[in-house]
C-alpha distance (Angstrom), angle and dihedral (degrees) to the residues before:
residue distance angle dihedral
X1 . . .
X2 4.10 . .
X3 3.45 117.6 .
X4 4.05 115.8 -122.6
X5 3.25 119.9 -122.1
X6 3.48 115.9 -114.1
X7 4.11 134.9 -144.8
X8 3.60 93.2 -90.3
X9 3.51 95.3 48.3
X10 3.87 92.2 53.8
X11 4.12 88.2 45.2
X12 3.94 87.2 54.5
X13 4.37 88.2 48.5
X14 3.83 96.0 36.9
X15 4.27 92.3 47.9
X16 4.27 92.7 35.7
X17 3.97 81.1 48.3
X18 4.37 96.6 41.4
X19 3.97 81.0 51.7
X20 3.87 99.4 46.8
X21 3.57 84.0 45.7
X22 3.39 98.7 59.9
X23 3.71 94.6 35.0
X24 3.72 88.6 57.9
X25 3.11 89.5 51.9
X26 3.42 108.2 52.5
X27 3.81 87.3 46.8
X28 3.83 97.7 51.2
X29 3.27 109.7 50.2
X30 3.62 89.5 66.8
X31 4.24 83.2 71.2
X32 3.85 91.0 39.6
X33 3.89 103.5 54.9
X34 4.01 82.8 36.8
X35 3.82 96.3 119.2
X36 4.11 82.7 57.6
X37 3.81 102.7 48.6
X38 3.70 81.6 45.1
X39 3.72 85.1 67.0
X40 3.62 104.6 38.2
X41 3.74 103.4 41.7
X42 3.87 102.7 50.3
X43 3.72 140.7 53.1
X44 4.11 109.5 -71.0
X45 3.47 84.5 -134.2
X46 3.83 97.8 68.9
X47 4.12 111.8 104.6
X48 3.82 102.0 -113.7
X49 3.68 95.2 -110.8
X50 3.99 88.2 61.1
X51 3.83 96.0 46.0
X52 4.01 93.8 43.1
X53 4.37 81.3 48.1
X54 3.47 83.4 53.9
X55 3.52 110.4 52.2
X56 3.74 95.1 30.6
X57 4.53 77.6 62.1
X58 3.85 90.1 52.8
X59 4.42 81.2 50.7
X60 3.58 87.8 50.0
X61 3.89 91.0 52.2
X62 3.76 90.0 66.0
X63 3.41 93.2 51.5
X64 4.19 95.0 49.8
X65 3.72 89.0 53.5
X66 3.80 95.5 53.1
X67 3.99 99.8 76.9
X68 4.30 82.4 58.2
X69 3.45 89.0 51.8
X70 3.73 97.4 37.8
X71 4.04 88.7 51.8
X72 4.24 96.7 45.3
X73 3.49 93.1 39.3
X74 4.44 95.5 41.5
X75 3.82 78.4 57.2
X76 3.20 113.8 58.7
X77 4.01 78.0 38.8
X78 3.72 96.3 66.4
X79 3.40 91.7 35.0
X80 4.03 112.7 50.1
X81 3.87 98.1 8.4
X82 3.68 145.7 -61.5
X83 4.04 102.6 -105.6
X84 3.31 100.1 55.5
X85 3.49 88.2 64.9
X86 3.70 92.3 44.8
X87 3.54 96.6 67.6
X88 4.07 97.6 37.6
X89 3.69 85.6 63.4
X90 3.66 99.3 59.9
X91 3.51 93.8 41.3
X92 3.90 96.4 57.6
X93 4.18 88.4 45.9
X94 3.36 93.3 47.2
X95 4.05 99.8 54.8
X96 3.66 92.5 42.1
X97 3.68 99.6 50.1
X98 3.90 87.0 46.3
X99 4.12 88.0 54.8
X100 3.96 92.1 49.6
X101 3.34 85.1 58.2
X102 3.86 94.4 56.8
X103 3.57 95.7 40.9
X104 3.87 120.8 115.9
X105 3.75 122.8 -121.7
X106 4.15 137.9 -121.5
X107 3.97 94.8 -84.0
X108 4.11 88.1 56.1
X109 3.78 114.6 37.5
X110 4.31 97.1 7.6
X111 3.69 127.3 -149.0
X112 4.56 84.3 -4.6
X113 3.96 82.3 72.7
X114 3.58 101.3 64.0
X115 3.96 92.6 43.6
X116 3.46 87.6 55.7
X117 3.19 90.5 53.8
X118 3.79 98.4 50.2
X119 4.06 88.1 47.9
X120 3.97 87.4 55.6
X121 3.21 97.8 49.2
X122 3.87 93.1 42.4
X123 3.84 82.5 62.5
X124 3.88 85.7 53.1
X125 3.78 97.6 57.3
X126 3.84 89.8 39.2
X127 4.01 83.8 63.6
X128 3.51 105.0 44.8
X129 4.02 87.1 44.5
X130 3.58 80.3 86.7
X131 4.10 109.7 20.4
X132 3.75 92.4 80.2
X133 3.88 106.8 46.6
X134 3.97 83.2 33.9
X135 4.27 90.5 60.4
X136 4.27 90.9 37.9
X137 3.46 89.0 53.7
X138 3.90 103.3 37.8
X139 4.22 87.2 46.7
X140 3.90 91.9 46.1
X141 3.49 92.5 57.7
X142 3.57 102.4 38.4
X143 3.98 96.0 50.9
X144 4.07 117.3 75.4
X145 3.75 110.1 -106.3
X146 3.66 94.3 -102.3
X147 4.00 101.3 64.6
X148 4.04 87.7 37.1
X149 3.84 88.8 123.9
X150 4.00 93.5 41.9
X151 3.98 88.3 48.2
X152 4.13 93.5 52.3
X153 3.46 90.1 39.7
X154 3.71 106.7 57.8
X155 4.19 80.6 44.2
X156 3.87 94.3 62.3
X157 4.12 84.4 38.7
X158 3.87 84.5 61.8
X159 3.78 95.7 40.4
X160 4.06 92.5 48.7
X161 3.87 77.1 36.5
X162 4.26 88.4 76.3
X163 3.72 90.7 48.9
X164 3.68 83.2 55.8
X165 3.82 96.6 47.2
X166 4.15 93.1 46.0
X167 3.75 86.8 53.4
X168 3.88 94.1 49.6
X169 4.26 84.8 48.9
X170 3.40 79.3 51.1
X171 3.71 107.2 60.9
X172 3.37 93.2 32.1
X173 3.54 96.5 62.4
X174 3.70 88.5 37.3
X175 4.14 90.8 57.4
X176 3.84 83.4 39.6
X177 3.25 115.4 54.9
X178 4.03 133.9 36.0
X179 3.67 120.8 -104.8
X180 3.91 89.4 -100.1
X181 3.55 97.0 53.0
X182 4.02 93.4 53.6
X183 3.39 92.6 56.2
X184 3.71 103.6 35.8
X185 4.42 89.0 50.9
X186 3.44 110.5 -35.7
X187 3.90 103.6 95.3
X188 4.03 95.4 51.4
X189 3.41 86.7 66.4
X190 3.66 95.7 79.8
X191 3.54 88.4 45.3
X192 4.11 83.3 57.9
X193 3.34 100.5 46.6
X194 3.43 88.2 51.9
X195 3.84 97.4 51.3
X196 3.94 90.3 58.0
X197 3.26 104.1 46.7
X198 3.45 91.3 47.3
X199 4.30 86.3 72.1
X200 3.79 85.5 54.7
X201 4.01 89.4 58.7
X202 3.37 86.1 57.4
X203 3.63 102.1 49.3
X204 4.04 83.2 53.1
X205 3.42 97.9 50.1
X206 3.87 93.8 54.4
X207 4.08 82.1 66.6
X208 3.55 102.7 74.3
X209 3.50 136.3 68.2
X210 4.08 137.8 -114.1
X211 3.62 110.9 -89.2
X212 3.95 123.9 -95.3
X213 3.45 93.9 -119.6
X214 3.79 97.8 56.4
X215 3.90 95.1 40.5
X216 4.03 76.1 51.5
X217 3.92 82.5 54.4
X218 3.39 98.6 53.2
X219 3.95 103.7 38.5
X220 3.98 79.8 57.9
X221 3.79 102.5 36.9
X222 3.63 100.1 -127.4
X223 3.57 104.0 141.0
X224 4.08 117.3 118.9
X225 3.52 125.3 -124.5
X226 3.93 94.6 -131.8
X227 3.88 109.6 25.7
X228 3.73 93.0 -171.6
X229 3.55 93.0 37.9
X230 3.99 78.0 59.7
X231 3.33 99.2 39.3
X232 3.99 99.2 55.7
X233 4.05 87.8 46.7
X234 3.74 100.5 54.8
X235 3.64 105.7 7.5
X236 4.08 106.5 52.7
X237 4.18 90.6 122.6
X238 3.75 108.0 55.3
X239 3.87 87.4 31.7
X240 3.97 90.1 57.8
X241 4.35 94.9 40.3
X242 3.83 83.6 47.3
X243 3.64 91.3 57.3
X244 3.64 92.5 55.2
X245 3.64 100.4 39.9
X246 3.98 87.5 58.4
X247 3.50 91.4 37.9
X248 3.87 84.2 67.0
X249 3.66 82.4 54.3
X250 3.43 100.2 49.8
X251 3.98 97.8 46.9
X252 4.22 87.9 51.3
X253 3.12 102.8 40.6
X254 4.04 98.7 46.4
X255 3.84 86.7 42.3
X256 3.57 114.7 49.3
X257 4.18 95.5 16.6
X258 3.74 103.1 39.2
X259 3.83 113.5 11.7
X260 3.75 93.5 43.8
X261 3.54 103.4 64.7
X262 3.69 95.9 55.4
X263 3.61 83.7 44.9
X264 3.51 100.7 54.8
X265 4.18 85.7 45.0
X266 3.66 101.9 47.9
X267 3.47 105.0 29.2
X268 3.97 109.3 27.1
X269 3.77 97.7 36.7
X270 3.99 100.5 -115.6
X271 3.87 117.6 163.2
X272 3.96 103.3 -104.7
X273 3.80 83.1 -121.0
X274 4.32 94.0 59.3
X275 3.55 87.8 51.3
X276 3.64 104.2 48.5
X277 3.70 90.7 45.4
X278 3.65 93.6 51.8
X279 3.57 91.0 49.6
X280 3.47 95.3 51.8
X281 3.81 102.0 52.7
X282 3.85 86.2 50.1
X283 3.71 97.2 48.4
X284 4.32 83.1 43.2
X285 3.73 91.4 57.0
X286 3.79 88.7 41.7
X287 3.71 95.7 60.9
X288 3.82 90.4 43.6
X289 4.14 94.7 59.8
X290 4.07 84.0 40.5
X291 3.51 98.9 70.9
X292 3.46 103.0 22.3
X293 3.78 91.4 52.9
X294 3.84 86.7 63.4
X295 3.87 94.9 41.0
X296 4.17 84.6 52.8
X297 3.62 93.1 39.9
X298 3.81 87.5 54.7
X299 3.87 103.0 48.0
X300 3.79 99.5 37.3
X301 3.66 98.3 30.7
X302 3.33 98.8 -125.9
X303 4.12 110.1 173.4
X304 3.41 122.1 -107.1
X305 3.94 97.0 -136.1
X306 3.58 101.4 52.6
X307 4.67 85.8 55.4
X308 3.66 82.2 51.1
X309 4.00 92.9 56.2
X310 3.72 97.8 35.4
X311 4.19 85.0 59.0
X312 3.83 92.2 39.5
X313 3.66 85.6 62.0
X314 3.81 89.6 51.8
X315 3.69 94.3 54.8
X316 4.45 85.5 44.7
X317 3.46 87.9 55.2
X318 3.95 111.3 33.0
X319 3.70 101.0 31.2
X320 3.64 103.7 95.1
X321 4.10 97.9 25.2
X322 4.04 90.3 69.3
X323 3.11 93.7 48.6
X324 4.22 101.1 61.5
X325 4.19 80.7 32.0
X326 3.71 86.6 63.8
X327 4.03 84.1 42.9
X328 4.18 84.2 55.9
X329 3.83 93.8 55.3
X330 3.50 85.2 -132.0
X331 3.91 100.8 160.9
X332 4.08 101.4 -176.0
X333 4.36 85.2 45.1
X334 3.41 95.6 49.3
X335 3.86 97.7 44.9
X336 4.06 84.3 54.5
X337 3.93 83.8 56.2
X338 3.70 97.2 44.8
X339 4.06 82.1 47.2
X340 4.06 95.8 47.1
X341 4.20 86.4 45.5
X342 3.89 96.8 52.9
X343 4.14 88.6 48.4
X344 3.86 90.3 43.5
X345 3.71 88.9 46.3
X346 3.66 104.9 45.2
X347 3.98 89.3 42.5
X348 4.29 85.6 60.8
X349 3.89 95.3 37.9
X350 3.60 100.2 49.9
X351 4.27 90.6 48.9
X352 3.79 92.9 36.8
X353 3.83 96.4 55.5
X354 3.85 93.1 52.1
X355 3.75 90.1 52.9
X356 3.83 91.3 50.5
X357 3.59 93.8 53.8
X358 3.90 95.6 49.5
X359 3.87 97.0 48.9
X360 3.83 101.0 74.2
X361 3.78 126.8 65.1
X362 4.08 115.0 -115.6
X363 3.99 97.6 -95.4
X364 3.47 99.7 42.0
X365 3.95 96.4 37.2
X366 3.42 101.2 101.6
X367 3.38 103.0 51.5
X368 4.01 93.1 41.7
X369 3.41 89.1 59.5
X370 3.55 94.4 44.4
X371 3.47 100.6 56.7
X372 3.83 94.6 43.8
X373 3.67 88.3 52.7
X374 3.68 100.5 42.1
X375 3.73 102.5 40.3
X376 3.93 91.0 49.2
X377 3.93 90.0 44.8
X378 3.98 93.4 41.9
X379 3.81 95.5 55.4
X380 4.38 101.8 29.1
X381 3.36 98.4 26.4
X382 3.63 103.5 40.5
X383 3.68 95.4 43.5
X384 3.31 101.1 38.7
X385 3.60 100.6 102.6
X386 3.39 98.8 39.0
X387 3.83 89.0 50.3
X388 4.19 82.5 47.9
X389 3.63 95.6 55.3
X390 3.95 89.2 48.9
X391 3.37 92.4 57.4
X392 3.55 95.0 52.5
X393 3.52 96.6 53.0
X394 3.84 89.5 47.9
X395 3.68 102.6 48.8
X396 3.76 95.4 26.1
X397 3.90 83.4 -131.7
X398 3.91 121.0 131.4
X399 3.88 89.2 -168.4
X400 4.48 87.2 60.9
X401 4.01 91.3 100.8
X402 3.96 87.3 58.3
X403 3.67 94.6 68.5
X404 4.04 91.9 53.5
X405 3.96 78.1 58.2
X406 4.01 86.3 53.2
X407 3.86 93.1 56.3
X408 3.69 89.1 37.1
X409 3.92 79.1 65.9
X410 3.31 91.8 42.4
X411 3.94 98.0 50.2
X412 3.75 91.5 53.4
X413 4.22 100.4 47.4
X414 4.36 82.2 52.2
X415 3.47 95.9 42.0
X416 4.00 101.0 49.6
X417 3.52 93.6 44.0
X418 3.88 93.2 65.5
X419 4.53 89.5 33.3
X420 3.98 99.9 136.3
X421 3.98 93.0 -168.9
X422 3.68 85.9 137.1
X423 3.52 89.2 65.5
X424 3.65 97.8 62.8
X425 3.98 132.6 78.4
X426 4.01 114.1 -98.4
């Protein structure tokens, strides 16, 4: 018989989820208001191909730094406790978000505006090297066995969640506001909204307690002295299938949720308003199938692998057809890809997460998921676009970022068939 979940296991979801949220937030809407920074932090004189290159480099940055972050900050997480990571996190994303925001563009300070820029957002990926692992591994060992998958679900539904919200900022203030008030102030306000409520995640996160399993940890003094000395020793197969399962991840999510609506803005023409919205119904639909893919999985026993390949086969078979739809301008097609990702999507993030969680023993968890998650993120997810907008120029194809979808597919129907989590300790 399943266990219920009880009050303060939906306290630990809903604040690990409020956080994520406004982690993911903060960190995203550096990718979605792309095809403005691009404008405001480099030379005008740049061809719009260079300056998207460039700023889509400076996303990338945050995304190279993370597997540092991830390691230090994993750590000090298996080592001395998983919540005082939790709200360290926060804090650092939350002031450097806020300064971004403040920062002054190309035409005032010159070339010192896009280094700051790139420092900033180093301090971003340096935060949310450890937010993600942190949350997986705080939720999975806070939520009874039985509603593990619901529990990691509902956390990646909040993290994909502040994708969500940045997008809805962004087409409101794209419906809102005229084209000269955007640029002149209008996009640091996400970055400022951001910032502050970024202090109340960490006022929420002081509220809960460390997990059972750690306290467990501690009362028996089982942590290691070297995690990922441990970790690489003992640990080299779920830490490698990990990696490839989030790589799948990475390469979707950057592609058709945060590199195509810059895409579809700077380089196809699309009112900032048509992509936003279509962004935002696929990202809505997305976190939908993300937590109720775990809450199904959980109370009909469905099995994680066989999600994983139906989505795979999505991303085989839809991966390069959105992309020359979106080349069409075919608004009612393009919607029913944006639709078909954010099912396809949430169905592989809300099995995925579960099986992350469960392949790493208690004191090495955190940093095994970390380094899976941040490795595979650093290297497809940050440079992604960059490696998009390559490809491009190359082929002279607009539909080239689909096939890194295809593989994407590909990646995840290999990678699940040889998944050993049943190998590993609970």
């Amino acid at each position: 018989m399943k266990k219920d979940l009880t009050s303060g296991d939906y306290k630990v979801i809903a604040i690990s989820s409020i956080g994520g949220i406004l982690e993911f937030y903060d960190f995203i809407i550096f990718a979605l208001f792309a095809s403005i920074l691009s404008h405001l932090f480099f030379a005008k004189g740049m061809s719009p191909l260079i300056s998207m290159m460039a700023v889509w480099s400076i996303f990338a940055a945050g995304y190279l730094v993370r597997p540092i972050g991830g390691i230090i900050l994993a750590h000090f997480g298996d080592k001395y406790g998983r919540k005082k990571i939790f709200s360290l996190t926060i804090f650092l994303m939350a002031v450097s978000t806020f300064v971004i925001g403040l920062l002054p563009t190309y035409a005032s300070i010159g070339i010192t505006a896009p280094i700051l820029l790139l420092i900033f957002r180093l301090c971003q990926g340096l935060a949310i090297g450890g937010e993600i692992p942190g949350s997986a591994t705080f939720v999975y060992e806070h939520i009874p066995k039985e509603r593990a998958m619901t529990g990691q679900a509902c956390l990646y539904a909040g993290l994909v969640g502040g994708i969500l919200a940045g997008s809805v900022i962004g087409t409101i203030l794209t419906h809102s506001l005229s084209h000269g008030a955007l640029f002149s102030w209008g996009w640091r306000v996400p970055f400022f909204i951001g910032g502050i409520l970024g202090i109340l995640g960490v006022y929420l996160r002081k509220r809960v307690s460390e997990t059972p399993v750690f306290q467990e940890m501690l009362k028996h003094r089982e942590q290691v002295k070297l995690p990922i000395k441990e970790l690489l020793k003992k640990s080299k197969a779920p830490t490698v299938a990990g990696f490839f399962l989030v790589a799948v991840v990475a390469i979707t999510v950057v592609n058709f949720f945060l590199y195509m609506a810059p895409h579809l803005i700077k380089i196809l023409h699309y009112s900032l308003g048509e992509a936003f919205t279509l962004n935002s119904v696929g990202l809505a639909i997305a976190v939908f199938f993300i937590a109720y893919t775990g809450i199904w999985a959980d109370k009909y026993h469905w099995n994680p692998k066989k999600i994983i390949i139906i989505a795979s086969i999505a991303f085989l078979l839809f991966g390069v057809p959105s992309y020359h739809i979106a080349e069409s301008h075919n608004l009612f097609m393009l919607s029913i890809m944006y639709i078909i990702f954010g099912i396809s999507f949430g169905l592989f993030v809300g099995a995925f997460s579960y099986m992350m969680a469960k392949s790493f023993k208690p004191n090495i968890r955190f940093s095994g998921y970390s380094v899976s998650y941040n490795l595979a993120f650093a290297i497809f997810g940050g440079l992604t676009p960059v490696f998009n907008t390559l490809l491009i120029d190359v082929t002279g194809s607009m539909a080239a970022p689909g096939y890194l979808i295809l593989v994407a597919g590909l990646v995840g129907l290999i990678t699940v068939v040889y998944y050993k989590k049943d190998d590993v300790e609970i």
